[in-house]
Backbone as ProteinMPNN parsed JSONL, in Angstrom:
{"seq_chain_A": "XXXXXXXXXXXXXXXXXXXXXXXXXXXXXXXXXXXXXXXXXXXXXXXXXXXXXXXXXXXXXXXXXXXXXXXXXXXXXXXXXXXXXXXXXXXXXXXXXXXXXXXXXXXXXXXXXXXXXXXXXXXXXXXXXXXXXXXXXXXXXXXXXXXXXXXXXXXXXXXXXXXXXXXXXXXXXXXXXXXXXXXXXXXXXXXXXXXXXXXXXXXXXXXXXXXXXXXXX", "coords_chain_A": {"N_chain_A": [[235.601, 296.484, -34.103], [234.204, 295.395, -30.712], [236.773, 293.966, -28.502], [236.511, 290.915, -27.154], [237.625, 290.789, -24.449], [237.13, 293.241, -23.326], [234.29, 293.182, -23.995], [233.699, 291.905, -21.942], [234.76, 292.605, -19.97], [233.467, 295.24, -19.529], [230.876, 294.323, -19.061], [231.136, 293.132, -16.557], [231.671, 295.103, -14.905], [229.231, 296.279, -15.452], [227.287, 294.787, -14.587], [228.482, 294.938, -11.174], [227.714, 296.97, -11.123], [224.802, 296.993, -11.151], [224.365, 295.369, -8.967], [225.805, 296.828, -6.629], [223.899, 299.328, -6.87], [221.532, 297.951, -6.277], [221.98, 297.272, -3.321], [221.541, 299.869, -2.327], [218.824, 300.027, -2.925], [217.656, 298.262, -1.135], [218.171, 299.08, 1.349], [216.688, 301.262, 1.523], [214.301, 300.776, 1.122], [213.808, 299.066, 3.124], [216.082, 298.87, 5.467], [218.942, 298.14, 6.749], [219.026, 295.962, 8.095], [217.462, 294.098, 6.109], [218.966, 293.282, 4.382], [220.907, 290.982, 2.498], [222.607, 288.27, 0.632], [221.015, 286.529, -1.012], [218.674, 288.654, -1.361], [219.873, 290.498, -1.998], [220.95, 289.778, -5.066], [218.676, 288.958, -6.475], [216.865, 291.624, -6.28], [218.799, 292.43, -7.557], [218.839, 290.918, -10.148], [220.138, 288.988, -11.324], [222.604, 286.469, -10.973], [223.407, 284.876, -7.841], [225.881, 283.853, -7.467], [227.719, 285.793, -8.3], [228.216, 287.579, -6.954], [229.922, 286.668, -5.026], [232.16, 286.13, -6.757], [232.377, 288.595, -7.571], [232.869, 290.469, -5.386], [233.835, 288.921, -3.429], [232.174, 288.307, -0.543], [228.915, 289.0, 0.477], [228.987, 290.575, 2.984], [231.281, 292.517, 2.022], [230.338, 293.26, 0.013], [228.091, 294.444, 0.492], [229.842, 296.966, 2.004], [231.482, 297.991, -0.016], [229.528, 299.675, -0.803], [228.837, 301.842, 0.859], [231.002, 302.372, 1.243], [231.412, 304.192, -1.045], [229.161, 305.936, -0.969], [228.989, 307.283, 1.395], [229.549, 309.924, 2.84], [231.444, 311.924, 4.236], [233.453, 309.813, 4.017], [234.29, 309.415, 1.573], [235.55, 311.705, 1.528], [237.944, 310.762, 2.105], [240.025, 309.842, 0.338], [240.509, 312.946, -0.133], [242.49, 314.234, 0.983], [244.653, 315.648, 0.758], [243.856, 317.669, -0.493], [243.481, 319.53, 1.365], [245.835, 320.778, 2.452], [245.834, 323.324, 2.398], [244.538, 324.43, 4.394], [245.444, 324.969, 6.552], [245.768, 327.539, 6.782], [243.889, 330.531, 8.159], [242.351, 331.922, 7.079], [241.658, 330.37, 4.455], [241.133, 328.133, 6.036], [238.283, 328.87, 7.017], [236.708, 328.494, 4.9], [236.99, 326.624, 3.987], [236.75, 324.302, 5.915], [233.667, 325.422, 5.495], [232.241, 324.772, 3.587], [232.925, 322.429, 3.595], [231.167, 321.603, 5.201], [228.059, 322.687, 4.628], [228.27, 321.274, 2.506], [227.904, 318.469, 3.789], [226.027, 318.715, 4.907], [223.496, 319.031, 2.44], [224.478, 317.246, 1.289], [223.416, 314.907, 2.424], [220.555, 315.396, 3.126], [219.328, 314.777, 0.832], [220.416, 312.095, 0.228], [218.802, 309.3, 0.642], [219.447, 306.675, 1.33], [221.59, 306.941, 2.632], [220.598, 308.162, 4.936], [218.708, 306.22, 6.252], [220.82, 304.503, 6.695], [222.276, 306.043, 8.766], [220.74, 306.14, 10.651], [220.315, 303.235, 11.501], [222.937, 303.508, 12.255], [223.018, 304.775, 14.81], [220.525, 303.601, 15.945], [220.891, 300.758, 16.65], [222.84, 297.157, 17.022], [226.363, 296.873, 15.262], [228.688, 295.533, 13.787], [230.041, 296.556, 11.578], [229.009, 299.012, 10.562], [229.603, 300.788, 13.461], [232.554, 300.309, 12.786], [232.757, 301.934, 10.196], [232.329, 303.854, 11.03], [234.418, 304.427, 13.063], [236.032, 305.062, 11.138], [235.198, 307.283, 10.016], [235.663, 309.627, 12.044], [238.249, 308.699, 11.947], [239.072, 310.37, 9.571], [237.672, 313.169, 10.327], [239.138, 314.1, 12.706], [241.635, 313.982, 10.833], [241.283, 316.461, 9.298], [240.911, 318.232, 10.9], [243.288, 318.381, 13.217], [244.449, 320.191, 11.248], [243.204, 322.823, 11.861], [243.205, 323.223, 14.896], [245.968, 324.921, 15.739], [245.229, 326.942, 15.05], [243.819, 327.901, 17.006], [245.029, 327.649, 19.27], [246.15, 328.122, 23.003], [243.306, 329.541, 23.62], [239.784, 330.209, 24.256], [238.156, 329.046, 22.567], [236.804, 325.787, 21.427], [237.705, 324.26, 18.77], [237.013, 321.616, 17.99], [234.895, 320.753, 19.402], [233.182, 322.246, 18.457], [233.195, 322.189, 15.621], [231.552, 318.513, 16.336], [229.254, 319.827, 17.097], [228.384, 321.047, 15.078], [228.446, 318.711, 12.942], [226.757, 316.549, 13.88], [224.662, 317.881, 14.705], [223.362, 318.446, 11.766], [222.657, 315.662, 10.732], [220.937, 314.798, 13.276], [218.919, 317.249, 12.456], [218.246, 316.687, 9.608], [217.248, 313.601, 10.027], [215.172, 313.961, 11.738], [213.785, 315.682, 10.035], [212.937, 314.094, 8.311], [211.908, 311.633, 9.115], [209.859, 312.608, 10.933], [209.153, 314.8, 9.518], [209.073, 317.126, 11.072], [209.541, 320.108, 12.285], [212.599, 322.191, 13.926], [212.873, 324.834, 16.575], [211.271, 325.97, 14.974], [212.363, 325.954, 12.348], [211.66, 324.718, 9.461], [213.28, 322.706, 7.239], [212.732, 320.951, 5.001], [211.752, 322.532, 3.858], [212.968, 325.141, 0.635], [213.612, 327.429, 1.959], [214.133, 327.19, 4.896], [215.76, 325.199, 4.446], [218.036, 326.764, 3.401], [218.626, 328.972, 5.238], [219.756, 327.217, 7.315], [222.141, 326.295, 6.385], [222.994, 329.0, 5.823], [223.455, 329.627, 8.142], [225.801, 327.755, 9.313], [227.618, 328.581, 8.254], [228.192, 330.763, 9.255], [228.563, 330.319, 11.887], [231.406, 328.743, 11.752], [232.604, 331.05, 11.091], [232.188, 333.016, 13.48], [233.286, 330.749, 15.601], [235.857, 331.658, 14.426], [236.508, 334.083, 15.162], [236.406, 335.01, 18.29], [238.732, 334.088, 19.31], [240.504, 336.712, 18.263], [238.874, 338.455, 18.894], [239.247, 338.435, 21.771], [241.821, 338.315, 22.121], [242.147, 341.494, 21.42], [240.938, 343.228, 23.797], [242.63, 342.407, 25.768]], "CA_chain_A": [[234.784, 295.567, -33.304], [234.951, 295.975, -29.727], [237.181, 292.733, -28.241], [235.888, 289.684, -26.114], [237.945, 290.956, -22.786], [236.138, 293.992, -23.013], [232.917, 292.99, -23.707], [233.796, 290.983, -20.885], [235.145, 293.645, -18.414], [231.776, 296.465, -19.775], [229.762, 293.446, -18.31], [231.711, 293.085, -14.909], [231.586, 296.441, -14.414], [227.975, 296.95, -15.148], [227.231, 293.698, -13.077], [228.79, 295.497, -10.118], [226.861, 298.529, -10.407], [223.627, 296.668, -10.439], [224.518, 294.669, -7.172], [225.555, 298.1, -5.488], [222.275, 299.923, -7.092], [220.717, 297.259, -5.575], [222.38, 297.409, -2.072], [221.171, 301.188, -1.67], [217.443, 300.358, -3.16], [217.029, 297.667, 0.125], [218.526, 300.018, 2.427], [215.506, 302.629, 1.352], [213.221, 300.275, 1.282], [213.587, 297.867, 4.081], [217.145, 299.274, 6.164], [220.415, 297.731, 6.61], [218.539, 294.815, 8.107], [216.669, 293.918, 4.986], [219.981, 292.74, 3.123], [221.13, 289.35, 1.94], [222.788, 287.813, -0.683], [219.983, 286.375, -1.577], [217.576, 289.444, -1.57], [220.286, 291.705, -3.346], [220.895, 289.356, -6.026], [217.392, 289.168, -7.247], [216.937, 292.457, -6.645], [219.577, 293.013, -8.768], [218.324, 290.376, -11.561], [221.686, 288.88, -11.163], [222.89, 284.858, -10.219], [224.016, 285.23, -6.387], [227.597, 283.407, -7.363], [228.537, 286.56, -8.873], [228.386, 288.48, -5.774], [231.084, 285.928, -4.467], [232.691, 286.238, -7.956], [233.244, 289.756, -7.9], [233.108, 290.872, -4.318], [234.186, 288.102, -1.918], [231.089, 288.105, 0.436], [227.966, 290.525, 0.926], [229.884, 292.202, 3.76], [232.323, 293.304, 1.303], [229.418, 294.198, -1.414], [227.237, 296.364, 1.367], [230.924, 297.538, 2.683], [231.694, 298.695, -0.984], [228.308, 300.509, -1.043], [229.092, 302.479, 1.864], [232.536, 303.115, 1.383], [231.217, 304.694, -1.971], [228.13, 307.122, -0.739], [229.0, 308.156, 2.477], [230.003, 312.118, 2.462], [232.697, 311.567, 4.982], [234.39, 309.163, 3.601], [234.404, 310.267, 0.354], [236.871, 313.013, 1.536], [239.174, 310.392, 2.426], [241.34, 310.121, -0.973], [240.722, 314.031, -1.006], [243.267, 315.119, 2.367], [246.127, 316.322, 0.365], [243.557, 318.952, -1.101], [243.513, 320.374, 2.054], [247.004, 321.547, 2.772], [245.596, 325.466, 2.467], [243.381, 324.432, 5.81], [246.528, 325.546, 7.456], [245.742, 329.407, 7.442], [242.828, 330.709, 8.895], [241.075, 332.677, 6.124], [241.268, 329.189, 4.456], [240.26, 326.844, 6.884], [236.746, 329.099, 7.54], [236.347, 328.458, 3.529], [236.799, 325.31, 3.604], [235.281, 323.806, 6.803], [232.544, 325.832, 5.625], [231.854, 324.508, 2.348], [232.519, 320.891, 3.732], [230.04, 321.18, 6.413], [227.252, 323.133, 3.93], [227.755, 319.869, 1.276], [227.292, 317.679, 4.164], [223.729, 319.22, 5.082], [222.673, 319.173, 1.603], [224.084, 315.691, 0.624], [222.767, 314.369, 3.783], [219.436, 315.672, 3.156], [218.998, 314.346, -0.429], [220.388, 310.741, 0.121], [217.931, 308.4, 1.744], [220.088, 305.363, 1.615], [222.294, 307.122, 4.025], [219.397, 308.459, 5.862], [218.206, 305.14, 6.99], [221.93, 303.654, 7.314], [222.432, 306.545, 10.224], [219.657, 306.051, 11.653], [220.223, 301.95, 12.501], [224.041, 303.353, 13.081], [222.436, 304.938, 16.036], [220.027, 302.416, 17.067], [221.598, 298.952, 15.98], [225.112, 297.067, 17.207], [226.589, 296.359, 13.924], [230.491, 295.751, 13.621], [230.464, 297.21, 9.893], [228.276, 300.505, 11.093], [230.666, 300.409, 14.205], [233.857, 300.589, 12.13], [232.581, 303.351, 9.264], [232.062, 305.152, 12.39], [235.458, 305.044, 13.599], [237.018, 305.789, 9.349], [234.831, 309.03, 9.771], [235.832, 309.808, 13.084], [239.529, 309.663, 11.605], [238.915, 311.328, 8.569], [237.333, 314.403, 10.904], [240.813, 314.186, 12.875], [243.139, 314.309, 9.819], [241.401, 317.716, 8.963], [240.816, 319.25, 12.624], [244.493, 318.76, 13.055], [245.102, 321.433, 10.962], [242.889, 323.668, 12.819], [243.803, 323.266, 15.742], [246.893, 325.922, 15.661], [244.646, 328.65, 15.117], [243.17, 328.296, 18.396], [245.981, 327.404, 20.418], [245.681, 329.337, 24.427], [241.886, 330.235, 23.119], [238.655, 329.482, 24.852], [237.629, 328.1, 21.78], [237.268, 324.289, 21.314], [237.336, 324.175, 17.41], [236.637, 320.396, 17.181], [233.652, 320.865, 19.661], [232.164, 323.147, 17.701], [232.481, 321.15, 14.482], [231.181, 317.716, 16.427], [228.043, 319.808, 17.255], [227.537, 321.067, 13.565], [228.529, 317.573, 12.608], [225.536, 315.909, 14.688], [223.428, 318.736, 14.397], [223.16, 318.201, 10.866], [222.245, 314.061, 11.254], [219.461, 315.505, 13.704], [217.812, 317.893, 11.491], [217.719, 315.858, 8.503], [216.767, 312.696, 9.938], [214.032, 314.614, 11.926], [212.737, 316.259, 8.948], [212.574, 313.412, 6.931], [210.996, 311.01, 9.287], [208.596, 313.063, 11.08], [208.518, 315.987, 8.747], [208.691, 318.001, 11.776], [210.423, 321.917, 12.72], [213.299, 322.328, 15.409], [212.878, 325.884, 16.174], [210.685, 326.396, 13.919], [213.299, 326.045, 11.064], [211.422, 323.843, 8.173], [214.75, 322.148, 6.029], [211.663, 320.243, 3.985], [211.495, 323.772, 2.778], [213.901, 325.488, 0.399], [213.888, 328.361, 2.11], [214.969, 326.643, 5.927], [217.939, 324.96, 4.253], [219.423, 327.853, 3.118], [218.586, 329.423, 6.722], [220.876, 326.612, 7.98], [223.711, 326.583, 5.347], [223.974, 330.109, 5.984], [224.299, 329.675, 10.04], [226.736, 326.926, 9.468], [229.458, 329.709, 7.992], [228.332, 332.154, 10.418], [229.143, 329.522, 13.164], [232.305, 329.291, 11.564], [233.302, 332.548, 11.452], [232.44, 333.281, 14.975], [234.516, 330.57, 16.13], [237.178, 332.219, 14.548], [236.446, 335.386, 15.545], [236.279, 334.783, 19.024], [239.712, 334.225, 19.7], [240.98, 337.929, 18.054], [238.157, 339.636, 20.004], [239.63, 338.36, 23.23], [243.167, 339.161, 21.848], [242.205, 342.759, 21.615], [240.67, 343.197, 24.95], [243.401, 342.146, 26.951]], "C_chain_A": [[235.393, 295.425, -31.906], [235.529, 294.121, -29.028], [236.192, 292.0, -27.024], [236.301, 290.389, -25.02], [237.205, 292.511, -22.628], [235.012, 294.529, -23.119], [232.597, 292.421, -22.062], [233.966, 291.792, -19.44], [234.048, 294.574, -18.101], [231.225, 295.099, -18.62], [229.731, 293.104, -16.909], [231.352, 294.12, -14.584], [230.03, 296.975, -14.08], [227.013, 295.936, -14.069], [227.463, 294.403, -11.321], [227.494, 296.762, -9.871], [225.239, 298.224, -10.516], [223.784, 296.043, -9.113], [224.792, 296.009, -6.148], [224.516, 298.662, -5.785], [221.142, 299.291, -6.16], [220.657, 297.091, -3.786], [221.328, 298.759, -1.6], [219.253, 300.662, -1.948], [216.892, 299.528, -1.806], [217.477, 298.386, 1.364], [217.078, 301.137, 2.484], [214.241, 301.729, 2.12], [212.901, 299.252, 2.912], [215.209, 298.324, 5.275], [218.03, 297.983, 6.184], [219.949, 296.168, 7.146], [218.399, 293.624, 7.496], [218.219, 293.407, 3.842], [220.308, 291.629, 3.382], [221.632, 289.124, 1.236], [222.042, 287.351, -1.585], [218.809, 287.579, -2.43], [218.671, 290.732, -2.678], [220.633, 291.033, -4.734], [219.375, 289.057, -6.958], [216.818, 290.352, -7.464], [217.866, 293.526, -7.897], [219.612, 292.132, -10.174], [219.936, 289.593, -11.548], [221.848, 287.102, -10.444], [223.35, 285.429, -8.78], [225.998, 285.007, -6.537], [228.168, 284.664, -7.727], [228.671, 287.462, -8.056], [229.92, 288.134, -4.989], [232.083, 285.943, -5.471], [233.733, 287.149, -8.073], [233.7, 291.072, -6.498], [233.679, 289.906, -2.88], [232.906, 287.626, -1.202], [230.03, 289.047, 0.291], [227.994, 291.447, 1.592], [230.673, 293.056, 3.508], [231.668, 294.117, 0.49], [229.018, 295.754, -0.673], [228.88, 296.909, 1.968], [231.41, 298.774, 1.503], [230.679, 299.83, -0.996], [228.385, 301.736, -0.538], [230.232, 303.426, 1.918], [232.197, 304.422, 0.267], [230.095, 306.055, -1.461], [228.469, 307.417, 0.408], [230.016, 309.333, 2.259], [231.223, 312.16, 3.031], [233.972, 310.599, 4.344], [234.893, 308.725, 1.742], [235.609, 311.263, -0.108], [237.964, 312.205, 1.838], [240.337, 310.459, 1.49], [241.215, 311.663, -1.462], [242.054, 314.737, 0.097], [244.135, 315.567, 1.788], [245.489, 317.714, 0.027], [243.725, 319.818, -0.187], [244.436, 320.824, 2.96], [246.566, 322.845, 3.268], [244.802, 325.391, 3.588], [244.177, 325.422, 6.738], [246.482, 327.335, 7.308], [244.301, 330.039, 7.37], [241.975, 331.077, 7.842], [240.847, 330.792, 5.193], [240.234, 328.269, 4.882], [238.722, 327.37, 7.144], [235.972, 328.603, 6.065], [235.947, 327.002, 3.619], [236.304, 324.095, 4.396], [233.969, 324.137, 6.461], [231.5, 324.845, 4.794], [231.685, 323.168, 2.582], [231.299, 320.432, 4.803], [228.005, 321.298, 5.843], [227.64, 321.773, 2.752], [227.44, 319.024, 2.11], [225.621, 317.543, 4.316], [223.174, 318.494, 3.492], [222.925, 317.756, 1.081], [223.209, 314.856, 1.841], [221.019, 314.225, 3.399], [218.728, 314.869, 1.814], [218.972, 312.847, -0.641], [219.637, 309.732, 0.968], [218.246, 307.451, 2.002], [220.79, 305.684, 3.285], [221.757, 307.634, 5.352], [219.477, 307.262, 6.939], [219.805, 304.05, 7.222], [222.406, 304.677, 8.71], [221.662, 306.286, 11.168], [219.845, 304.752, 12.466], [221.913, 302.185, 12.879], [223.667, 303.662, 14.477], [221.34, 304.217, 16.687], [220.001, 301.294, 16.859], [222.887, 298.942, 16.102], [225.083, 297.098, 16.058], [227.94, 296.466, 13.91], [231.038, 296.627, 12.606], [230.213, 298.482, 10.316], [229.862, 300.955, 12.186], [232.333, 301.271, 13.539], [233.832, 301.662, 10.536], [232.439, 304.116, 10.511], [233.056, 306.05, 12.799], [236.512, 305.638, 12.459], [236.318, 307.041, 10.169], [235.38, 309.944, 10.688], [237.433, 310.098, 12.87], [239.672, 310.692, 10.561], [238.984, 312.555, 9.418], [238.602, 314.939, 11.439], [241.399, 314.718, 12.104], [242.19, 315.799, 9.518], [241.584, 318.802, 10.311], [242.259, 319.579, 12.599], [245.15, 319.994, 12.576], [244.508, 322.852, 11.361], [243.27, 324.016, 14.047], [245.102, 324.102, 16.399], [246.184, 327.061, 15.925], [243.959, 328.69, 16.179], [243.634, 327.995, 19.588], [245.809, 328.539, 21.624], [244.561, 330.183, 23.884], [240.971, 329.124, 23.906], [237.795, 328.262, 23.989], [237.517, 326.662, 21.675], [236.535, 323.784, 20.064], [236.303, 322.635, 17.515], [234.96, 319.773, 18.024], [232.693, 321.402, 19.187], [232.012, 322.642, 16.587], [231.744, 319.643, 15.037], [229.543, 318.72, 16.793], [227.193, 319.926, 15.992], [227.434, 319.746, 12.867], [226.831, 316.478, 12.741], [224.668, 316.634, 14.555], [222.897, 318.579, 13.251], [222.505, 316.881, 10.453], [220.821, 314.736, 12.149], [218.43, 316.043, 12.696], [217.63, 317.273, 10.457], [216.65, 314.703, 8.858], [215.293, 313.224, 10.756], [212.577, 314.985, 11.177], [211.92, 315.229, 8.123], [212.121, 311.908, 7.632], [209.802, 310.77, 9.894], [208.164, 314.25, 10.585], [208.499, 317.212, 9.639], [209.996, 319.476, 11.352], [211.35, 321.672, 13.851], [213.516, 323.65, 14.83], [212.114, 326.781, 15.381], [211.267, 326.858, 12.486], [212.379, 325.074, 10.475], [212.645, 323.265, 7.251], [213.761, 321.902, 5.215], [211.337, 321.677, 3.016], [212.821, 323.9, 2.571], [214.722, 326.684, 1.501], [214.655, 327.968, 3.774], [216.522, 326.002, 5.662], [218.953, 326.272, 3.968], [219.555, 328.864, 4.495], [220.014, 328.516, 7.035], [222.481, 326.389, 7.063], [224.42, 327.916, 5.976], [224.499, 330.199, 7.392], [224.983, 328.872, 10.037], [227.989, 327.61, 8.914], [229.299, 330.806, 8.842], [228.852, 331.674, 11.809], [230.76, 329.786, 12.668], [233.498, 330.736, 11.759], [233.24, 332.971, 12.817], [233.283, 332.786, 15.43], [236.091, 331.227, 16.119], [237.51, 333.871, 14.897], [236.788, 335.645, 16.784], [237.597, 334.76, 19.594], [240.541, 335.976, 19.26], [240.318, 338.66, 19.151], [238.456, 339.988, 21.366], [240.896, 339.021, 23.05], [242.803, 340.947, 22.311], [241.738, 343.337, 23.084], [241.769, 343.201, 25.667], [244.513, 343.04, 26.09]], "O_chain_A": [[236.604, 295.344, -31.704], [234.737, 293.181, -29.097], [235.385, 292.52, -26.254], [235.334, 290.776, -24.364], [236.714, 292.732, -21.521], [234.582, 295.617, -22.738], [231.616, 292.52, -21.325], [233.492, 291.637, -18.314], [233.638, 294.81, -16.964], [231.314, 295.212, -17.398], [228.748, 292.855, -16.211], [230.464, 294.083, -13.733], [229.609, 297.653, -13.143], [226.303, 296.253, -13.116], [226.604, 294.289, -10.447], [226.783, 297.185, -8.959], [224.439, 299.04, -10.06], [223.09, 296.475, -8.192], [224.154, 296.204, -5.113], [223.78, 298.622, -4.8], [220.223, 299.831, -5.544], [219.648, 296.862, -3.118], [220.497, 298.663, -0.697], [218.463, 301.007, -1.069], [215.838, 299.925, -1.311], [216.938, 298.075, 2.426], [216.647, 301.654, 3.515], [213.573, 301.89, 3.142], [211.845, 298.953, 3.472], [215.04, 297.56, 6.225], [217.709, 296.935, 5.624], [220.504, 295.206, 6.616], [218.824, 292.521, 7.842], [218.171, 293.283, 2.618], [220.055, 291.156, 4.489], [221.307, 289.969, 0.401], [222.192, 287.584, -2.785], [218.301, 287.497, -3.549], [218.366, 291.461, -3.622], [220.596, 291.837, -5.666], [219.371, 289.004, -8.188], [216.244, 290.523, -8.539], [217.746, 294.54, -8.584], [220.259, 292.509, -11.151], [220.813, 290.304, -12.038], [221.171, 286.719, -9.489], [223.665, 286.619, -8.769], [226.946, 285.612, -6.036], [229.363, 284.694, -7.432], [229.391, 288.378, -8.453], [230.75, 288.924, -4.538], [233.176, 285.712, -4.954], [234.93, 287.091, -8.353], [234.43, 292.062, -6.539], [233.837, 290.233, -1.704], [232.635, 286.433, -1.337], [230.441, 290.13, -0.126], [227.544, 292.584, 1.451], [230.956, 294.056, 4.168], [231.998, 295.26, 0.172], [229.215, 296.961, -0.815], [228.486, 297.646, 2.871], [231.643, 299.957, 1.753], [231.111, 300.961, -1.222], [228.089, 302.715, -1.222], [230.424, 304.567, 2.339], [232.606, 305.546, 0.559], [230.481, 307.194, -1.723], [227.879, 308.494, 0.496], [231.037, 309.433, 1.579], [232.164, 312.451, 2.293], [235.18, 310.833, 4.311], [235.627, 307.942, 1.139], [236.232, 311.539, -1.133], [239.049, 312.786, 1.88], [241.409, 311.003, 1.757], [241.548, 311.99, -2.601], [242.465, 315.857, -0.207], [244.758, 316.23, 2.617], [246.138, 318.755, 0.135], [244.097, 320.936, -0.544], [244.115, 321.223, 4.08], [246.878, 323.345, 4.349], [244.254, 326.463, 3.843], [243.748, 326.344, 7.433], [247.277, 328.118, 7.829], [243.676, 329.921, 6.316], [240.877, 330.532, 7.727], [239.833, 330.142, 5.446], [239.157, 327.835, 4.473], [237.889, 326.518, 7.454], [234.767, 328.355, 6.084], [234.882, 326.433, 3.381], [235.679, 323.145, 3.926], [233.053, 323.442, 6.9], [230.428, 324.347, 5.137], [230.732, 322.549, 2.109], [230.765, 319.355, 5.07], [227.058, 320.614, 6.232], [226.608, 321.531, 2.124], [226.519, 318.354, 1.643], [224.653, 316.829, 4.054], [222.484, 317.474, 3.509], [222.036, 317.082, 0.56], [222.217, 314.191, 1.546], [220.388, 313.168, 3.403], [217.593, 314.406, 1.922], [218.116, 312.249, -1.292], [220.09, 309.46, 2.08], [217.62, 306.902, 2.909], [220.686, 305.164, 4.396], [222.26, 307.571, 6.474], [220.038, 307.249, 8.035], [219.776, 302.992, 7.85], [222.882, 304.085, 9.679], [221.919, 306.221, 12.37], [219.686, 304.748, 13.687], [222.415, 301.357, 13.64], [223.978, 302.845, 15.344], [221.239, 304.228, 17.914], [218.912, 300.721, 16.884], [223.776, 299.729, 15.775], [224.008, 297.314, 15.496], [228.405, 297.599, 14.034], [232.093, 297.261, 12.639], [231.207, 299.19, 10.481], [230.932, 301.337, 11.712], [232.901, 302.335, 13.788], [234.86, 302.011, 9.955], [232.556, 305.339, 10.447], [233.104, 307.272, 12.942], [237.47, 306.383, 12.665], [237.013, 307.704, 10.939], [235.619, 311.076, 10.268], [237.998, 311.114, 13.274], [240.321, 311.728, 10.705], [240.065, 313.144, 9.447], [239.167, 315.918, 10.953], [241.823, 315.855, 12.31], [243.13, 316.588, 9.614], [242.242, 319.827, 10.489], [242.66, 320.655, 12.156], [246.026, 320.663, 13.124], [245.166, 323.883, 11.229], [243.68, 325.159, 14.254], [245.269, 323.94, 17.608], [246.406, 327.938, 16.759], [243.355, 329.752, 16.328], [243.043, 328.007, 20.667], [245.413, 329.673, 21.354], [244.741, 331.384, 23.683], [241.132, 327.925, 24.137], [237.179, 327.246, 24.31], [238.629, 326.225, 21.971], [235.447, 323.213, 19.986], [235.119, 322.589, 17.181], [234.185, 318.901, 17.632], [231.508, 321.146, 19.4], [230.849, 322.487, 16.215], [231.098, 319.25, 14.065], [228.567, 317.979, 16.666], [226.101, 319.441, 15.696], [226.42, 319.552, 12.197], [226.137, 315.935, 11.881], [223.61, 316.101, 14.221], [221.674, 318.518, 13.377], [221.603, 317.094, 9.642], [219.807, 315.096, 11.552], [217.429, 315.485, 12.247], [216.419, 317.259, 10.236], [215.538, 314.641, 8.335], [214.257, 312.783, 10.258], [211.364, 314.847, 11.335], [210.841, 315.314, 7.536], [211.96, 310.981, 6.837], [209.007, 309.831, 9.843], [207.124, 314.799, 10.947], [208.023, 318.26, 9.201], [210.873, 319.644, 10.505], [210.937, 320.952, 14.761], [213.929, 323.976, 13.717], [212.262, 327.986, 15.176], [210.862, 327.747, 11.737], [212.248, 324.231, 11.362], [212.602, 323.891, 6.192], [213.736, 322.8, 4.373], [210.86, 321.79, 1.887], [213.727, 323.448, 3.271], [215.92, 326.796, 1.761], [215.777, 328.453, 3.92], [217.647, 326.102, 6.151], [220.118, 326.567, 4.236], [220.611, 329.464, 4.696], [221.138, 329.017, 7.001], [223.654, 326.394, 7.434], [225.559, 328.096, 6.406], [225.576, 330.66, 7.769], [225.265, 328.801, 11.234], [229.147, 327.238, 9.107], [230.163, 331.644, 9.098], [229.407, 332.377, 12.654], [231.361, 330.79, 13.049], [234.555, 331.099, 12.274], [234.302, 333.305, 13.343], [234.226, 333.466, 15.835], [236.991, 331.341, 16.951], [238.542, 334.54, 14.85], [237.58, 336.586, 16.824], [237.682, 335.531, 20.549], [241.232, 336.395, 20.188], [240.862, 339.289, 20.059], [238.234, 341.012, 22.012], [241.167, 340.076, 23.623], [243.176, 341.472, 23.36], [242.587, 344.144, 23.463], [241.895, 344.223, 26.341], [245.623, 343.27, 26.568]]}, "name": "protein", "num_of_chains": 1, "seq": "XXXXXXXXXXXXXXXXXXXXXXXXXXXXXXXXXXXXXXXXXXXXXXXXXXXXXXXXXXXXXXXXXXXXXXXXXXXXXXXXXXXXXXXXXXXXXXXXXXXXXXXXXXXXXXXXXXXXXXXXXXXXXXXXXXXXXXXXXXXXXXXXXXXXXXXXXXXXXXXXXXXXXXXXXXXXXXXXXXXXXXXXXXXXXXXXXXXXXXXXXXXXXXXXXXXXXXXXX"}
């Protein structure tokens, strides 16, 4: 018979994950605006005290929410994985792969859809400051790029802030006027995998780019 403290803890736990379930379903529905303590506790079928219970405040709940689905910051408890960034055949692997899951989680999650969207047109201190985590996150990996293009024309971390942003563009594009840049479709299968695959061919050029000059001179 399973004990009182963890009937007790199952119930905290699943408590929590209706109040965040509930965070992302008013973000879809109504944007970062649209939240409350009020409105996520009923949405989440739930007393309000227990928001204060088990999170402190609602800036901590939607803070948890955030900290949890965003793609970026996600990778934060992963930086040790990427020691092996440090040598070139590497780092094209593995920028690649992190830039091709951003596209595709990007594209799929609509919570985070409509939380980029009021990061870019809404102050917000919270927005604001996930801005500047991601912003180090991007850092702590660049860093280790950065070697391989030492006295090179290249400017690695320009070239990932455009795929970075480029990616935020085309999604949120697609998915709130359905439209083409270029006449690429993403809303189709067949455009995403167009852009996946030019996001390792970018890659690779960058790193190409510096040998080619090598040999020349």
């Amino acid at each position: 018979m399973e004990s009182k403290e963890n009937v007790k803890h199952r119930n905290k736990e699943q408590t929590k994950r209706k109040l965040l379930q509930a965070v992302g379903e008013i973000i879809i529905e109504k944007g970062y605006a649209g939240l409350g303590v009020n409105k996520i506790a009923n949405k989440a079928g739930v007393d309000k005290k227990l928001i204060y219970r088990y999170f402190g405040d609602g800036n901590i709940l939607v803070e948890t929410y955030i900290l949890e689905k965003d793609y970026w910051l996600s990778l934060a408890n992963r930086l040790q994985e990427f020691n092996d960034i440090q040598t070139p055949d590497k780092a094209k692997e593995i920028i690649s792969a992190i830039l091709e899951r951003q596209f595709t989680f990007f594209y799929e999650e609509e919570a985070m859809q409509r939380l980029i969207l009021e990061e870019l047109t809404a102050k917000s201190s919270l927005m604001a400051g996930i801005c500047n985590i991601r912003g180090n996150i991007g850092a702590s990996l660049l860093k280790h790029t950065d070697p391989h293009f030492e006295n090179s024309e290249v400017n690695f971390r320009a070239v990932s802030a455009l795929l970075v942003s480029g990616i935020y563009y085309l999604v949120l594009q697609a998915k709130i006027n359905g439209g083409t840049i270029c006449d690429i479709d993403i809303n189709d299968p067949a455009g995403r995998q167009e852009i996946t695959k030019t996001i390792r061919q970018i890659i690779e050029w960058a790193y190409e780019a510096p040998k080619k000059k090598s040999k020349r001179n």
